[in-house]
C-alpha positions in Angstrom: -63.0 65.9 86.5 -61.2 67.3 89.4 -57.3 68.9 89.1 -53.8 68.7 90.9 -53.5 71.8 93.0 -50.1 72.5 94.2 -49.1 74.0 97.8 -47.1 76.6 95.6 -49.2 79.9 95.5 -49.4 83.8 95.7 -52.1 86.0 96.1 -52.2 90.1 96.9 -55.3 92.0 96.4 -55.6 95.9 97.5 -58.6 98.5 97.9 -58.4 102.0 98.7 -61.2 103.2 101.0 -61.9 105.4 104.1 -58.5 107.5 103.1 -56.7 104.6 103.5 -55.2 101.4 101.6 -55.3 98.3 102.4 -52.9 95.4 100.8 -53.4 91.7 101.6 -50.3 89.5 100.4 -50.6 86.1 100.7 -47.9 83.2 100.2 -48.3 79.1 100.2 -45.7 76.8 100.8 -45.9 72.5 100.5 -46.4 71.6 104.3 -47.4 68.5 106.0 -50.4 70.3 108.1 -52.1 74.1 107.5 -49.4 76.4 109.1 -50.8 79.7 109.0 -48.9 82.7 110.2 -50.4 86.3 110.2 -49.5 89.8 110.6 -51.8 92.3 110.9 -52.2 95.9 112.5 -52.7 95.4 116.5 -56.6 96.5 116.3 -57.3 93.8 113.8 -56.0 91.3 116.0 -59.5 90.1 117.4 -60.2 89.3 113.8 -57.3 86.9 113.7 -59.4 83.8 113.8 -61.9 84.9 111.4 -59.1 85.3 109.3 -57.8 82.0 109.8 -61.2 80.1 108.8 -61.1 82.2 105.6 -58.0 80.7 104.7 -58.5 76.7 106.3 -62.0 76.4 104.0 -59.5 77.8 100.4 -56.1 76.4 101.1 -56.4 73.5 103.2 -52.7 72.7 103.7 -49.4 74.6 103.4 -47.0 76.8 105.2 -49.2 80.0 104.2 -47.9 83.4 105.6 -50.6 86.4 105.4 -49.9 90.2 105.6 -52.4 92.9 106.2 -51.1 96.5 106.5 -52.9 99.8 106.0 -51.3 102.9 104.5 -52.8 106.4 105.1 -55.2 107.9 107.1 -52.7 108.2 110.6 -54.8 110.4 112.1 -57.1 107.5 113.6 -53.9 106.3 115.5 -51.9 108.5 117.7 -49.2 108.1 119.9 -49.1 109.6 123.6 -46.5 109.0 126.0 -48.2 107.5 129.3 -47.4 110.6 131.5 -48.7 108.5 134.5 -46.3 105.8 134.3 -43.5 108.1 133.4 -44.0 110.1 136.5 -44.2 107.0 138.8 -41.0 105.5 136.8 -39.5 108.9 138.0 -40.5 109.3 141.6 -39.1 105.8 141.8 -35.8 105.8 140.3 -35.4 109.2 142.3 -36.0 107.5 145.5 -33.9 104.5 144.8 -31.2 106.8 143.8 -30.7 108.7 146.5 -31.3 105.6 148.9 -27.7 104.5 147.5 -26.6 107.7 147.9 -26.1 108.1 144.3 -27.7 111.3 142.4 -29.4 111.2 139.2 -29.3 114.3 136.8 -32.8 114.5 135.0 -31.2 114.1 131.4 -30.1 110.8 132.4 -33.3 109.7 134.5 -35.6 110.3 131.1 -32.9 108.0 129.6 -33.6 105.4 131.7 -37.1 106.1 131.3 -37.6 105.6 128.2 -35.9 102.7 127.8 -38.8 101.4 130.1 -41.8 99.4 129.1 -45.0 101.0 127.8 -44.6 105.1 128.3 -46.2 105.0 125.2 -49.6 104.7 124.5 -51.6 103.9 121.5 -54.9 105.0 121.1 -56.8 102.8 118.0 -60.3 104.0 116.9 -62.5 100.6 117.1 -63.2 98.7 114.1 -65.3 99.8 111.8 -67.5 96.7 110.4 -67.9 98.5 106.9 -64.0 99.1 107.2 -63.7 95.2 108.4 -66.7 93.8 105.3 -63.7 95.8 103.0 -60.8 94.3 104.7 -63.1 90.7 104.8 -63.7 90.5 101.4 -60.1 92.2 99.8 -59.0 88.7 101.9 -60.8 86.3 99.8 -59.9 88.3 96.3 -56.1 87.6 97.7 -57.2 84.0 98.7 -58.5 83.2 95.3 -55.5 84.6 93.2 -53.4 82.3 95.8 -55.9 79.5 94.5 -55.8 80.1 90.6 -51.7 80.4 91.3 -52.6 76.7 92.5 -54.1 75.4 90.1 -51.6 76.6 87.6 -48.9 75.0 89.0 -51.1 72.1 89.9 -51.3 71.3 85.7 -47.7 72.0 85.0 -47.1 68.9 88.0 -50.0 66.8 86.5 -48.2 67.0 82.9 -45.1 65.8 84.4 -46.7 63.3 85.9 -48.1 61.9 83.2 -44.8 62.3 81.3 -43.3 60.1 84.1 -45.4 57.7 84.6 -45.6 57.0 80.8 -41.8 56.6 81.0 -42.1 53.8 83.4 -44.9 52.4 81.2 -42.8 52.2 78.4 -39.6 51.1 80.4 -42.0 48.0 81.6 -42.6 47.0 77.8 -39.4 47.1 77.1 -38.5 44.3 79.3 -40.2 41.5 77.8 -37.6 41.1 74.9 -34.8 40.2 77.9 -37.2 37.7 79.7 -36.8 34.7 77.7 -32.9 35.3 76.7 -32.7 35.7 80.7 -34.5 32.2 81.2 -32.9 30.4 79.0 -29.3 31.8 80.3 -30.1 30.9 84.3 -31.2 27.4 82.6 -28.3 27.4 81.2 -25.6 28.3 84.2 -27.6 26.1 86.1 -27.2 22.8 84.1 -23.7 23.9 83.5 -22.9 24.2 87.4 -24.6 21.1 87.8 -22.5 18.9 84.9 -19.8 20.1 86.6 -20.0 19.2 90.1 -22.1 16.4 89.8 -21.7 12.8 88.9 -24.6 12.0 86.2 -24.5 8.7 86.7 -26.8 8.5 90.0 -29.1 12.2 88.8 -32.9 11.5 88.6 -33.6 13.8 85.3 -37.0 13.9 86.1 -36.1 15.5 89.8 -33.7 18.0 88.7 -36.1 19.0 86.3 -38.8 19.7 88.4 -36.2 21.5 90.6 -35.3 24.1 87.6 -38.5 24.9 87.3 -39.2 25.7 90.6 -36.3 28.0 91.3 -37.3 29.5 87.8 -40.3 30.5 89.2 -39.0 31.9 92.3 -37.6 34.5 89.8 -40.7 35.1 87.1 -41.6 38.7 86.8 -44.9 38.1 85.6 -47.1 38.9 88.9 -44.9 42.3 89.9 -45.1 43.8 86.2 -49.2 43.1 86.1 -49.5 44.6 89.7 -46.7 47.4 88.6 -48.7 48.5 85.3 -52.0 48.5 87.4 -50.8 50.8 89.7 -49.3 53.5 86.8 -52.7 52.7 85.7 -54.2 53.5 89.2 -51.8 56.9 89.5 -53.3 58.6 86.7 -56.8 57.9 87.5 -56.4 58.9 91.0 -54.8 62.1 89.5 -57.4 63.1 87.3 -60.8 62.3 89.4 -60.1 62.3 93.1 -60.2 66.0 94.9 -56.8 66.7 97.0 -55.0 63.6 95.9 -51.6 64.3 97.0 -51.6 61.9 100.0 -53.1 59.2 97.8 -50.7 59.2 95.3 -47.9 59.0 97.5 -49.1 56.1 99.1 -49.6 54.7 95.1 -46.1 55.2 94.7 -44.7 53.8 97.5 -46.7 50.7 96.0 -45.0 51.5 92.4 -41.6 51.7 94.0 -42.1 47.7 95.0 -42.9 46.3 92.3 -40.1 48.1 90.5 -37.8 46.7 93.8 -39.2 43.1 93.4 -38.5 42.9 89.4 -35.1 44.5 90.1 -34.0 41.7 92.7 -35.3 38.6 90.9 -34.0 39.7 87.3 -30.3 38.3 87.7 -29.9 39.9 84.0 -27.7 43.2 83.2 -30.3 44.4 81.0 -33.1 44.6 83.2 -31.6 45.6 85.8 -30.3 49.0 83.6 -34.4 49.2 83.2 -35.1 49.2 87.0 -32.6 51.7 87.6 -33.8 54.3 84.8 -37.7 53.1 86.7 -36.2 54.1 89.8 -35.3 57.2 88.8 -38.5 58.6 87.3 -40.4 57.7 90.5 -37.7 59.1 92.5 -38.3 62.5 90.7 -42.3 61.9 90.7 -41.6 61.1 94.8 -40.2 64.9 94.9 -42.7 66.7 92.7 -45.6 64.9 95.0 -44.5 66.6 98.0 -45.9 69.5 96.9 -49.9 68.0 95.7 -52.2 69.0 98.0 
């Protein structure tokens, strides 16, 4: 028996080795496609797509944001200013200067110096692959927390769900006691509109008859509350044996929603209609909670 998973999720997972701690925080979203955005220390970024198929083959969809920072341990990474570049930034600022005729005190040429791109220079030990097997694996501990998160949410959803769709259930049933009074009144208006306006004298019974009971069943329900119960019927199974159903059961509700639109049109009765609406507005809230199935 498979489960609901939502898109709602968060995961962090931290290890302290080599001197230094690593934390991996990861947060899901509901999203149309996998969105992933990282961030993650410069020297890890040729890891980025490793990463990435990590988290495709355990989230599959969402707006899923990753962050992987290291505390401790500077010493591997130290900052230098680029003397090279600062002295070339110099000689030419000096000869530009004075080429204007303008003279630049050295206070302010450093100022504009360091304003300038890259004078400094970061020098990052490689990565170490037991370091990265650490950093690898504290990943998937984040990734399954996001997972279990999923899944919790995902059974809160599916109890709603259920709640819901039972409501319609039970709002379908309770139509039937309106179906006859409803017949008998349109039989009723009609043969009424018809005495009315119309001389008997020159009517074929027999005809107008056979009209009423064609336009009568231009407006029988029967069909669109059969198909309508199959598919709450069709909802929950879907739910509760088919992996990543969220697509699927949208495109069961959109089905849901016309059947409850068809009854709603043909039922000319006050009741019924006060039934569609409060049908209308379960799937309107199942509609919003689906957004976020995977």
């Amino acid at each position: 028996m498979n489960m609901l998973k939502s898109m709602t999720g968060f995961g962090k997972a931290t290890v302290e080795a080599f001197d230094k701690k690593v934390t991996i925080e990861i947060k899901s979203l509901n999203s149309k496609q996998c969105d992933i955005n990282i961030r993650l220390p410069q020297h890890y970024k040729e890891k980025e797509l490793i990463i990435r198929n990590e988290i495709n083959q355990v989230l599959n969809r969402g707006k899923i944001d990753v962050s992987i920072w290291f505390d401790g341990n500077e010493g591997e990474k130290t900052v230098q200013f680029n003397e090279n570049l600062i002295i070339a930034y110099y000689k030419q600022l000096d000869r530009i200067s004075k080429s204007i005729g303008r003279n630049l005190d050295n206070e302010q040429v450093l100022q504009l110096i360091f304003r300038l791109p890259d004078i400094f220079k970061n020098d990052t030990k490689e990565i170490d692959d037991a370091e990265w097997n650490i950093v690898l694996d504290t990943t998937r501990k984040a990734l399954l927390e996001v997972d279990k998160f999923r899944i919790q949410e995902g059974k809160m959803l599916e109890s709603d769900f259920i709640y819901r769709i039972s409501k319609i259930s039970d709002l379908l049933k309770s139509i039937e006691p309106f179906e006859n009074e409803r017949i008998e009144k349109i039989r009723e208006r009609i043969s009424q509109n018809f005495t009315e306006n119309i001389d008997k004298v020159n009517v074929d019974q027999n005809r107008f008859e056979q009209e009423i009971i064609f336009y009568l069943e231009k407006l029988d329900i029967t069909e669109e509350k059969v198909r309508l119960g199959h598919h709450c019927k069709y909802f929950i199974d879907t739910m509760k044996n088919e992996e990543m159903a969220g697509r699927k059961l949208g495109f069961i509700t959109q089905e849901i929603g016309r059947e409850i639109n068809t009854i709603g049109s043909k039922a000319n009765h006050t009741e019924i209609q006060k039934i569609v609406v409060q049908m209308k507005d379960e799937l309107e809230k199942i509609k919003e909670q689906l957004l976020n199935i995977l």
